[in-house]
BASE-47197 format. One record per atom (N, C-alpha, C, O): residue in one letter; y negated, z, x negated; residue number from 0. Coordinates in pm, whole numbers, plus 50000, padded with zeros to 5 digits. Layout:
BASE-47197
> a:Y:Z:X:NUM
...
end
This chain:
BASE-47197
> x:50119:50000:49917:0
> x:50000:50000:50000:0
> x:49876:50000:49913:0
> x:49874:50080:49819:0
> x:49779:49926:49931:1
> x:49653:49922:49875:1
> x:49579:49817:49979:1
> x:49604:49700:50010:1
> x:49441:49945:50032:2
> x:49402:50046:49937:2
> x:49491:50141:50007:2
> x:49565:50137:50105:2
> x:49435:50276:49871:3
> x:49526:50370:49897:3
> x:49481:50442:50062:3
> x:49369:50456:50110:3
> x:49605:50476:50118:4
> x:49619:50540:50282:4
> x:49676:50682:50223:4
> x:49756:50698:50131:4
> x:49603:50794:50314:5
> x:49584:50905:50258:5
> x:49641:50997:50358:5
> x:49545:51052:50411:5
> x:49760:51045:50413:6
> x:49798:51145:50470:6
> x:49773:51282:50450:6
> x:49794:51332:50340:6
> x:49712:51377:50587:7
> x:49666:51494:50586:7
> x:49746:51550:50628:7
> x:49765:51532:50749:7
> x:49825:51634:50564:8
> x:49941:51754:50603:8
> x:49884:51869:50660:8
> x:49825:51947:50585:8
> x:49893:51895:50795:9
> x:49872:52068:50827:9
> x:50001:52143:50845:9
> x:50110:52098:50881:9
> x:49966:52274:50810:10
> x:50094:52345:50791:10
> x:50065:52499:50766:10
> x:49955:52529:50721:10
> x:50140:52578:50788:11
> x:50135:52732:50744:11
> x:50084:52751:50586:11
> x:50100:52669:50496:11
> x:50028:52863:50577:12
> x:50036:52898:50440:12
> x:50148:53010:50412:12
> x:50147:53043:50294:12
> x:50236:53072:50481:13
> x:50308:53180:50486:13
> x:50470:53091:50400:13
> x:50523:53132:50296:13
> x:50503:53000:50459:14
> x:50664:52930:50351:14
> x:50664:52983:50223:14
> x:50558:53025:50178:14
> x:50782:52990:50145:15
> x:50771:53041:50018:15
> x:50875:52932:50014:15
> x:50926:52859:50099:15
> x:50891:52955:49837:16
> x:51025:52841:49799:16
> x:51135:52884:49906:16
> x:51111:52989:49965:16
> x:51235:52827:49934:17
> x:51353:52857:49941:17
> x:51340:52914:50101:17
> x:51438:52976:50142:17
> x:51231:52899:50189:18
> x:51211:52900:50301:18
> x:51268:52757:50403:18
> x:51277:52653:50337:18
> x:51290:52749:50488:19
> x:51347:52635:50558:19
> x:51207:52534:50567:19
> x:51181:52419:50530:19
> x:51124:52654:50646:20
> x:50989:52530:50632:20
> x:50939:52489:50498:20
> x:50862:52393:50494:20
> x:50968:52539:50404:21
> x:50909:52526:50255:21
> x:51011:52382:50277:21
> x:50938:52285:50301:21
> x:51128:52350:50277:22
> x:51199:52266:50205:22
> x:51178:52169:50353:22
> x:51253:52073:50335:22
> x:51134:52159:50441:23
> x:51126:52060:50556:23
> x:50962:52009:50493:23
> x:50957:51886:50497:23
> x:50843:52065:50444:24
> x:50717:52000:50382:24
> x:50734:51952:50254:24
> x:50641:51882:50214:24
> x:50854:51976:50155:25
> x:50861:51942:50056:25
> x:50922:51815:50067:25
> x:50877:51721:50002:25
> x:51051:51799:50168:26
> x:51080:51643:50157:26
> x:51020:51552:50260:26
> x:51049:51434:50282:26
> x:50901:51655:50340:27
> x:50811:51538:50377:27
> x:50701:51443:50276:27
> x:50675:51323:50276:27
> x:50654:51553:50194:28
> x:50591:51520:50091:28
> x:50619:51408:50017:28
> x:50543:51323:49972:28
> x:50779:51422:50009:29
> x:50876:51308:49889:29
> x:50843:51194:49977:29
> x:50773:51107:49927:29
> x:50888:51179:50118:30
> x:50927:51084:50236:30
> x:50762:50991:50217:30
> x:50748:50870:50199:30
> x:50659:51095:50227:31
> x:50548:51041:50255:31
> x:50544:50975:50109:31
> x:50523:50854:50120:31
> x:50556:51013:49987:32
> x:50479:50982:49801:32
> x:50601:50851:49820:32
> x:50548:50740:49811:32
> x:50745:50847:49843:33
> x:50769:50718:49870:33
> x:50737:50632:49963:33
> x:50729:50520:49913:33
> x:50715:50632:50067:34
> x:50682:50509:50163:34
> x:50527:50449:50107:34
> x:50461:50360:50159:34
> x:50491:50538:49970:35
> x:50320:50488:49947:35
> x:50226:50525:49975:35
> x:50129:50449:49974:35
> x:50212:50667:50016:36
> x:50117:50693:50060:36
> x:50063:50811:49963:36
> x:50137:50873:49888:36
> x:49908:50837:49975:37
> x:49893:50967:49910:37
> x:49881:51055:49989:37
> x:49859:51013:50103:37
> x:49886:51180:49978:38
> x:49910:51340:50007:38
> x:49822:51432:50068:38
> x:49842:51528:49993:38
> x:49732:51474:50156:39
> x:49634:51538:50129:39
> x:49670:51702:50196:39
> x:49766:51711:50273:39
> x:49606:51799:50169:40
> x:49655:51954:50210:40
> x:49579:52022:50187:40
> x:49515:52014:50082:40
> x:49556:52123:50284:41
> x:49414:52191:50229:41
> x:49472:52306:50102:41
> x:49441:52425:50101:41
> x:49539:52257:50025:42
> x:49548:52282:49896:42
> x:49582:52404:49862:42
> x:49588:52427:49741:42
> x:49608:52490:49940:43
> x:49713:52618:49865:43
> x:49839:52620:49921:43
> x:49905:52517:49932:43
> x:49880:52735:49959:44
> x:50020:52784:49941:44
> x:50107:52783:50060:44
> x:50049:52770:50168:44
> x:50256:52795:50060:45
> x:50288:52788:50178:45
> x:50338:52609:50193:45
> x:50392:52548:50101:45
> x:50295:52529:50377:46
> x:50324:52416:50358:46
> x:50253:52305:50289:46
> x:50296:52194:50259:46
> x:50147:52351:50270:47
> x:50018:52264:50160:47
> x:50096:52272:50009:47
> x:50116:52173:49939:47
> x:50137:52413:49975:48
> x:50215:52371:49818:48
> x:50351:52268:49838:48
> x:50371:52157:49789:48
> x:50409:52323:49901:49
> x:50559:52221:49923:49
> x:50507:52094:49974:49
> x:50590:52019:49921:49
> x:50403:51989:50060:50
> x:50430:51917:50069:50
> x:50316:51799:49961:50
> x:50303:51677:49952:50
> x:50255:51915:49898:51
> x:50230:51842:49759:51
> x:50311:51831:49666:51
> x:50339:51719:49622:51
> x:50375:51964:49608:52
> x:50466:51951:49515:52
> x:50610:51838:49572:52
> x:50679:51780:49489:52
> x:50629:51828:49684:53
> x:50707:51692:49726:53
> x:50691:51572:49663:53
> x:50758:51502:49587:53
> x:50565:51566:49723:54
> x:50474:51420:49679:54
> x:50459:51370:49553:54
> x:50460:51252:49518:54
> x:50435:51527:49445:55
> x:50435:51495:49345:55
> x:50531:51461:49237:55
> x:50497:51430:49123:55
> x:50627:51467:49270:56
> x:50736:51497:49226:56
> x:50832:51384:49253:56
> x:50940:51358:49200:56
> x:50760:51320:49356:57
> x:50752:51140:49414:57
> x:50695:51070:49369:57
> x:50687:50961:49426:57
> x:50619:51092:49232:58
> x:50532:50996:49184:58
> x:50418:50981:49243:58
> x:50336:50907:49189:58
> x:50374:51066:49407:59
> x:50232:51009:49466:59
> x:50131:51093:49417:59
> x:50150:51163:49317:59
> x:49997:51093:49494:60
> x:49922:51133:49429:60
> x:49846:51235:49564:60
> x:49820:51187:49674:60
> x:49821:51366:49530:61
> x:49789:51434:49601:61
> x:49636:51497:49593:61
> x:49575:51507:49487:61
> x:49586:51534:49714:62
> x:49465:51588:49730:62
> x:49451:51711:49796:62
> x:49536:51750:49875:62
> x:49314:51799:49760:63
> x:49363:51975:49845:63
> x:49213:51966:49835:63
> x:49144:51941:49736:63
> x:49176:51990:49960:64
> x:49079:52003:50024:64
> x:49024:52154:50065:64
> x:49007:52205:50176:64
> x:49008:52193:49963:65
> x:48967:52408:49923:65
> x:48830:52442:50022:65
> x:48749:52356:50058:65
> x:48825:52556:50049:66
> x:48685:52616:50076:66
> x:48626:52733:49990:66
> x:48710:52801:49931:66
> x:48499:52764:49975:67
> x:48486:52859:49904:67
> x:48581:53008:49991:67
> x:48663:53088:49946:67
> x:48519:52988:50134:68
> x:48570:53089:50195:68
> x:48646:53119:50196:68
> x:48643:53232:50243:68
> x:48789:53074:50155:69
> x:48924:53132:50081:69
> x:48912:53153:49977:69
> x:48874:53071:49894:69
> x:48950:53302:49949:70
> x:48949:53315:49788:70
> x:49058:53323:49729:70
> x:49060:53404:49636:70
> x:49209:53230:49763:71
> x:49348:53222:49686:71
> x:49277:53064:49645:71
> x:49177:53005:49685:71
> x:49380:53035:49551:72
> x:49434:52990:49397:72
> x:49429:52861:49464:72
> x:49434:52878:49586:72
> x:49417:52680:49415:73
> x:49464:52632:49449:73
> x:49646:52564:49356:73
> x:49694:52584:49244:73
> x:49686:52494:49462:74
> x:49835:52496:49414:74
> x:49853:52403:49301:74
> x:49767:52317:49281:74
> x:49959:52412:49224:75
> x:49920:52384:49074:75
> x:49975:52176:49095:75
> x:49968:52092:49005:75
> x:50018:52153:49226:76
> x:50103:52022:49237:76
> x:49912:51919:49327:76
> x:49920:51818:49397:76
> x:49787:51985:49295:77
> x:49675:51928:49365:77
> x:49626:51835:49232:77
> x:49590:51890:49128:77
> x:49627:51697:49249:78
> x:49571:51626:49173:78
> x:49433:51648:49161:78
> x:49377:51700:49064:78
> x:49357:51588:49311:79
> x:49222:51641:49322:79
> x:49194:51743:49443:79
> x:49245:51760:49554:79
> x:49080:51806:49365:80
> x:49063:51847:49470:80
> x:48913:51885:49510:80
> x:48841:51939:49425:80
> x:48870:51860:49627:81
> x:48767:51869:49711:81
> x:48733:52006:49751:81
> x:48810:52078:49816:81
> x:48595:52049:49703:82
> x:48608:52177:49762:82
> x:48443:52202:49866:82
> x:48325:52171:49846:82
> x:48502:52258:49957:83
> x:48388:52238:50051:83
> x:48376:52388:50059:83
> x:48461:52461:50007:83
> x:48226:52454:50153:84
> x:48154:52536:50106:84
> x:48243:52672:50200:84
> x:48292:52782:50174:84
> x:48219:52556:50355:85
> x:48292:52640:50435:85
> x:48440:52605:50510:85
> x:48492:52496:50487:85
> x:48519:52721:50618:86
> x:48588:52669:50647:86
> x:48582:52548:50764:86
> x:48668:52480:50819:86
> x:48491:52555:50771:87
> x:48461:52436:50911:87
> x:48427:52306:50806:87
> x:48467:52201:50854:87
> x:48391:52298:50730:88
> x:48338:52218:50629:88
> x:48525:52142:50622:88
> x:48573:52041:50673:88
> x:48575:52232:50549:89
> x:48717:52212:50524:89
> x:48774:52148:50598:89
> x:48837:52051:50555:89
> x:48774:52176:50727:90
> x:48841:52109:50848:90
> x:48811:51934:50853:90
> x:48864:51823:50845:90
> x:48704:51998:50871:91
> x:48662:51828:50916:91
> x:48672:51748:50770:91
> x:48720:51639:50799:91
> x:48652:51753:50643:92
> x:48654:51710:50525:92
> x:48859:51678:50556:92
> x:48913:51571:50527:92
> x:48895:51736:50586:93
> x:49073:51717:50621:93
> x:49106:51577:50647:93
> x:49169:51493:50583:93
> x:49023:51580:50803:94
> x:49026:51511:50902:94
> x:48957:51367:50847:94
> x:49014:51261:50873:94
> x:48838:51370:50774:95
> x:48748:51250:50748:95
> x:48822:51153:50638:95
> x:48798:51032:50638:95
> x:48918:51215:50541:96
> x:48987:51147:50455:96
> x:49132:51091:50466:96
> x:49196:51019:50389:96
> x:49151:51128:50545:97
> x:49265:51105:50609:97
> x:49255:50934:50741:97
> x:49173:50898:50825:97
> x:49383:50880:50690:98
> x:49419:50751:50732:98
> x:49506:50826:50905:98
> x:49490:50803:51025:98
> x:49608:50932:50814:99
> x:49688:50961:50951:99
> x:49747:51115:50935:99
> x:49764:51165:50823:99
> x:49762:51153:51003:100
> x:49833:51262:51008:100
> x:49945:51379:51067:100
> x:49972:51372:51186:100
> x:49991:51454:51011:101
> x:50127:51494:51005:101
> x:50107:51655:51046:101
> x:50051:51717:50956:101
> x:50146:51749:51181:102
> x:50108:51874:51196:102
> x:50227:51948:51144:102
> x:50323:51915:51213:102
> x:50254:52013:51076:103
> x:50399:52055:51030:103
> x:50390:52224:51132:103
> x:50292:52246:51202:103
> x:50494:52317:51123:104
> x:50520:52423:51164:104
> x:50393:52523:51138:104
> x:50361:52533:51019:104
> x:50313:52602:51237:105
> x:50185:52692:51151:105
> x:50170:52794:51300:105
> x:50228:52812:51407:105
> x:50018:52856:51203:106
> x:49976:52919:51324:106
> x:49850:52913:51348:106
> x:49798:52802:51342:106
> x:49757:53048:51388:107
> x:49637:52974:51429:107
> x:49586:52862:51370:107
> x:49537:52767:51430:107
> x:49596:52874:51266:108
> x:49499:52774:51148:108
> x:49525:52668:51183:108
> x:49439:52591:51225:108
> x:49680:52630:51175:109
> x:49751:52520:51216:109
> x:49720:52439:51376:109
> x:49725:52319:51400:109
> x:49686:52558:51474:110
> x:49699:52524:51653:110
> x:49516:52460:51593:110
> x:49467:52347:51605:110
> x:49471:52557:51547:111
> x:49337:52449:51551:111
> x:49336:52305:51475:111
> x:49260:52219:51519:111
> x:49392:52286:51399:112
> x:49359:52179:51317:112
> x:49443:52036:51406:112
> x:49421:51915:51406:112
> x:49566:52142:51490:113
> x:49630:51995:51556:113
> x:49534:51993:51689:113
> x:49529:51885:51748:113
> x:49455:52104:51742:114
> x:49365:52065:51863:114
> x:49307:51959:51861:114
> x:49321:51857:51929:114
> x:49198:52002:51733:115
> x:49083:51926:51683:115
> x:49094:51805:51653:115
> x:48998:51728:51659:115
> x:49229:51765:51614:116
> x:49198:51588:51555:116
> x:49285:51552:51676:116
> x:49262:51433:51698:116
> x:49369:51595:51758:117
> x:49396:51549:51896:117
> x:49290:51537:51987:117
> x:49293:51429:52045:117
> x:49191:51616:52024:118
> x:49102:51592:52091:118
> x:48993:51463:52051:118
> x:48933:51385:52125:118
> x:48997:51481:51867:119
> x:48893:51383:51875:119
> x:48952:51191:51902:119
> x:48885:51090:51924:119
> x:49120:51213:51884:120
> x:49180:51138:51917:120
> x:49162:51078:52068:120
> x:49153:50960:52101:120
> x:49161:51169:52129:121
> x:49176:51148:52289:121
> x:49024:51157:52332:121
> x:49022:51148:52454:121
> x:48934:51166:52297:122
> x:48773:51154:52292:122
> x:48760:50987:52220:122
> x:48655:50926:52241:122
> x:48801:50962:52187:123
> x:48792:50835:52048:123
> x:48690:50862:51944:123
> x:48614:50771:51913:123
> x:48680:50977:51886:124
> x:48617:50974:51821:124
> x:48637:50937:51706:124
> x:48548:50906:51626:124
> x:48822:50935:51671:125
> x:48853:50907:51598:125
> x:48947:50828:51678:125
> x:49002:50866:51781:125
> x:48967:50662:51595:126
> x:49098:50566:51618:126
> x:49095:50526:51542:126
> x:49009:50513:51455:126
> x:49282:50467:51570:127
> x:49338:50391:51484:127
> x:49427:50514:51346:127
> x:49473:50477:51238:127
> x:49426:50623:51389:128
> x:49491:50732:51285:128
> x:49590:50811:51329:128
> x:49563:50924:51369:128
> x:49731:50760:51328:129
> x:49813:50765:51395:129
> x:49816:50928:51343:129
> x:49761:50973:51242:129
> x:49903:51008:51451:130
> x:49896:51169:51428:130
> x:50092:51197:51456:130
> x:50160:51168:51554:130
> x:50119:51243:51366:131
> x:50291:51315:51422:131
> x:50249:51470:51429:131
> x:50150:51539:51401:131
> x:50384:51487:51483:132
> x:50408:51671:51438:132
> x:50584:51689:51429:132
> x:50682:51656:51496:132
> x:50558:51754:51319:133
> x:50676:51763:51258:133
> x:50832:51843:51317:133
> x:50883:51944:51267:133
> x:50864:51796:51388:134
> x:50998:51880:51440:134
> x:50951:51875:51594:134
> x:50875:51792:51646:134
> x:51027:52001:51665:135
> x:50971:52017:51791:135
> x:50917:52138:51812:135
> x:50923:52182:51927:135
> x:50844:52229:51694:136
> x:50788:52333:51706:136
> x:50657:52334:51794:136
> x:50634:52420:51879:136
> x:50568:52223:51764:137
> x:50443:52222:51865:137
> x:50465:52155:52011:137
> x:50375:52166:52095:137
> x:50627:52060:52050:138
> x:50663:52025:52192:138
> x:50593:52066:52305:138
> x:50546:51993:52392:138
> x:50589:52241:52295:139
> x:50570:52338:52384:139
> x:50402:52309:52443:139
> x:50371:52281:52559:139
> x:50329:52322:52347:140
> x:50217:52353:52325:140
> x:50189:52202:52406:140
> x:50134:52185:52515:140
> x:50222:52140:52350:141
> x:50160:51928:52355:141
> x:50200:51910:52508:141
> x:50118:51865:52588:141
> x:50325:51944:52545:142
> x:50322:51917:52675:142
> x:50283:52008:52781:142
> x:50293:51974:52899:142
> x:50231:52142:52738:143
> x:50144:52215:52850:143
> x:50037:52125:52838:143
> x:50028:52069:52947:143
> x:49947:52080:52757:144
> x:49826:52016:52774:144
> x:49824:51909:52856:144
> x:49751:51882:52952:144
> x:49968:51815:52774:145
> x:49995:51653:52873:145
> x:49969:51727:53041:145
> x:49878:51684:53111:145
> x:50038:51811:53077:146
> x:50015:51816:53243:146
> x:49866:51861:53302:146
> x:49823:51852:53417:146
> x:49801:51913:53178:147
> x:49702:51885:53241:147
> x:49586:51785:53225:147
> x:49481:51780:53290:147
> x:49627:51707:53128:148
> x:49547:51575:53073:148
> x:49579:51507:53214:148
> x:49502:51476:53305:148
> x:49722:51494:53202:149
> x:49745:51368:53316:149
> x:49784:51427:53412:149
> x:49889:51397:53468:149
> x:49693:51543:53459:150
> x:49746:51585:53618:150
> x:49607:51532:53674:150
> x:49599:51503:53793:150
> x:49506:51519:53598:151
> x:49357:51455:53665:151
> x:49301:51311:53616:151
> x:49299:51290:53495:151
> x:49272:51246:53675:152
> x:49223:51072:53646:152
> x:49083:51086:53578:152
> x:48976:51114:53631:152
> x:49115:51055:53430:153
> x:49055:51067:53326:153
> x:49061:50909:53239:153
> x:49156:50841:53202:153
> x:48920:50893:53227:154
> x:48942:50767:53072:154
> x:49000:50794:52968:154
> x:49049:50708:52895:154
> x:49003:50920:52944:155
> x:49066:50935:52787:155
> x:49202:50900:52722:155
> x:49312:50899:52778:155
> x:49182:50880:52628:156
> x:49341:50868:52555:156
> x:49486:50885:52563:156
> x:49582:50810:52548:156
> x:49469:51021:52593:157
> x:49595:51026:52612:157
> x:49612:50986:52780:157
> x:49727:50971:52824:157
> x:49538:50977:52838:158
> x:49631:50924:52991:158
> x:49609:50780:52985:158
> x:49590:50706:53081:158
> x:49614:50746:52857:159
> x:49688:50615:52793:159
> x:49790:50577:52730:159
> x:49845:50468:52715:159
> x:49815:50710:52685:160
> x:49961:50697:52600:160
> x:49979:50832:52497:160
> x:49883:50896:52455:160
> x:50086:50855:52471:161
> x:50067:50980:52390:161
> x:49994:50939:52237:161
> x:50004:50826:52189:161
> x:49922:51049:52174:162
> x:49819:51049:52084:162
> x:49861:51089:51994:162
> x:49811:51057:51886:162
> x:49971:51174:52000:163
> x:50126:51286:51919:163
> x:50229:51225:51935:163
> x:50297:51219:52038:163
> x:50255:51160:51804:164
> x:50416:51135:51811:164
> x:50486:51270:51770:164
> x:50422:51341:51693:164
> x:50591:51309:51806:165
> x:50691:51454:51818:165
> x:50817:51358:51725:165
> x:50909:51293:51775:165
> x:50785:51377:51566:166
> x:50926:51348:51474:166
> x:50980:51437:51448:166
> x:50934:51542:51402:166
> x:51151:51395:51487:167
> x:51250:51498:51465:167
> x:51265:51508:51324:167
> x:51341:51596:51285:167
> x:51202:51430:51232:168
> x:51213:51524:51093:168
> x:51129:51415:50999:168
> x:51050:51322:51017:168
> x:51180:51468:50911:169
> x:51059:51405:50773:169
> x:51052:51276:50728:169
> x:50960:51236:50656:169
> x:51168:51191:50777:170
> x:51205:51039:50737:170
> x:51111:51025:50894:170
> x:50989:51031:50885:170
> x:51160:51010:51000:171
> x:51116:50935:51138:171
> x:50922:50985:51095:171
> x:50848:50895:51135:171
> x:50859:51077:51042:172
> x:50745:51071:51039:172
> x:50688:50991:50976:172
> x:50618:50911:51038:172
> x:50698:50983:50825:173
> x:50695:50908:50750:173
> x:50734:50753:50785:173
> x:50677:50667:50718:173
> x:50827:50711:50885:174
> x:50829:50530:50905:174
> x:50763:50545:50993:174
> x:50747:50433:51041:174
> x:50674:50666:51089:175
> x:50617:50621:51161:175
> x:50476:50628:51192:175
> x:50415:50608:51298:175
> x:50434:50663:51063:176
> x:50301:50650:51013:176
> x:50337:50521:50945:176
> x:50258:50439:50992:176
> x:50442:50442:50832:177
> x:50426:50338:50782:177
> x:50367:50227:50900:177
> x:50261:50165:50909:177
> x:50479:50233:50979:178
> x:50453:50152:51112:178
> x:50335:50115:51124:178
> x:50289:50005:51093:178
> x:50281:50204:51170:179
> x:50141:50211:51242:179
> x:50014:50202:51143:179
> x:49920:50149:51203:179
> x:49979:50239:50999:180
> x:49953:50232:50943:180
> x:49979:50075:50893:180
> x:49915:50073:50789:180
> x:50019:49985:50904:181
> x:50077:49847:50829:181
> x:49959:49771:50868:181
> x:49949:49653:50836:181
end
């Protein structure tokens, strides 16, 4: 792929090595650094280290998108990294570099970051940036909203089509950002 297409990983910071979610962001990381793509994570620990150190370790090339307002380490697998002042800064700096993106297993941090670029999806504020989520951990969440997106006659997006693809694992995300991305 050129130019380079830049996948934004959200994810927990809580995974450690040898965690299930640690090793489900790490061979997304690989899945994503082979199909060609580069990496992006807001750059510390948890699923941001594993699905850089994936990537990297794939030959791709990764990015971590820091705030001052965290004061942990960034992870040692961040090629570059971007550091913005605040955490709202961070967010959207996520979101702006990013071609497409991937919600992996999290929590608050995580429910906001898949709100926010779903909504701006289904607003159009953003198109053309295809979005997965990784497994069926966020299912729950995506289809309380669908009933109420499409329980009322709305222009928006999604009561056009879903805005979230739901991949059962790290290969189906990865061909299906290639896909769509092509």
């Amino acid at each position: 792929m050129n130019p380079e297409k830049i996948i934004t990983v959200f994810g927990s910071s809580r995974p450690k090595e040898g965690d299930p979610d640690y090793a489900d962001a790490f061979a997304l990381g690989r899945a994503l650094a082979q199909a060609g793509f580069a990496v992006c994570s807001g750059g510390y620990a948890g699923v941001m280290e594993a699905v850089s150190r994936g990537a990297k370790e794939s030959g791709g090339k990764t990015y971590g998108v820091t705030a001052d307002f965290f004061k942990a380490k960034t992870n040692p697998w961040i090629d570059v990294e971007v550091r913005m002042k605040t955490w709202e800064e961070r967010l959207f700096e996520l979101i702006r570099v990013a071609d497409g993106f991937v919600a992996c297993k999290g929590g608050t941090g995580t429910l906001v970051e898949l709100a926010v670029v779903w909504e701006m999806l289904n607003k159009s504020v953003l198109t053309g940036k295809p979005f997965a989520a990784l497994g069926d951990f966020w299912s729950p969440v995506l289809d309380r909203v669908r009933e109420v997106e499409l329980g009322h006659p709305a222009p928006w997006g999604e009561a056009n089509g879903r805005l979230v693809h739901v991949a059962a694992d790290h290969a189906e995300a990865a061909a299906f950002l290639s896909t769509r991305l092509r």
